[in-house]
C-alpha positions in Angstrom: 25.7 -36.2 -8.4 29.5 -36.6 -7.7 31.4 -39.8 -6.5 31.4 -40.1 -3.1 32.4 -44.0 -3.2 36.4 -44.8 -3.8 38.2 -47.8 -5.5 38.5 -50.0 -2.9 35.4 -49.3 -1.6 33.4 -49.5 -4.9 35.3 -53.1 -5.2 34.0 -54.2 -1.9 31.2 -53.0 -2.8 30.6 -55.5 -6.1 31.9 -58.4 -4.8 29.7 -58.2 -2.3 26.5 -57.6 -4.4 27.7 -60.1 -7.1 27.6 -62.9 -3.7 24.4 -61.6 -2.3 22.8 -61.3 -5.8 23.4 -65.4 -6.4 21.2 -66.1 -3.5 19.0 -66.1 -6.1 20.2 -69.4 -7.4 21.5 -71.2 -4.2 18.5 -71.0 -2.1 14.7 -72.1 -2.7 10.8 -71.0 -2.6 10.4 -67.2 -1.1 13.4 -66.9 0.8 15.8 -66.9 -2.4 14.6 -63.4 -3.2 16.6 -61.8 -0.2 19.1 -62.3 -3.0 17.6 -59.2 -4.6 19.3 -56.8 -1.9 22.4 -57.6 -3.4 21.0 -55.1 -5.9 21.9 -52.1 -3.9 25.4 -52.6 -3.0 26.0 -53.4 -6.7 24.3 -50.5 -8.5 25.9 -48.2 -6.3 29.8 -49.6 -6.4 29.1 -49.4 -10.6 27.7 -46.0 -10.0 30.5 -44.5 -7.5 27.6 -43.3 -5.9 26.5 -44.2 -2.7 23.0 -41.8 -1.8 23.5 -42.7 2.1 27.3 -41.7 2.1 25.5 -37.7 0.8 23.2 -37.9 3.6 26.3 -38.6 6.5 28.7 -36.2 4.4 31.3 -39.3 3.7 33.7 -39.7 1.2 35.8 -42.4 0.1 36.8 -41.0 -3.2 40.2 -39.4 -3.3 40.4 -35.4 -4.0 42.0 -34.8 -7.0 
């Protein structure tokens, strides 16, 4: 598994979860648990792997 997600991208990429994931807090009963998608965009910007990104053949990552 080699990173396929860049530096701008993988910042994007945890903001994003980080505001998705406090859904959690901000809204009530059932419909606070979309929060949880913020999951996704945050595992994979810590990971610098995005398993989508392998499947289309994109690269963000710069070659070194």
């Amino acid at each position: 598994m080699s990173a396929n997600v860049g530096t701008v991208d993988r910042i994007i990429r945890i903001i994003l979860g980080l505001a998705i994931l406090s859904l959690l807090f901000v809204l009530e009963g059932n419909l606070k648990y979309i929060g949880l998608i913020g999951l996704i965009p945050l595992i994979t910007g810590l990971a610098k792997f995005c398993p989508l990104y392998s499947l289309f053949k994109i690269n963000t990552c710069q070659k070194k």
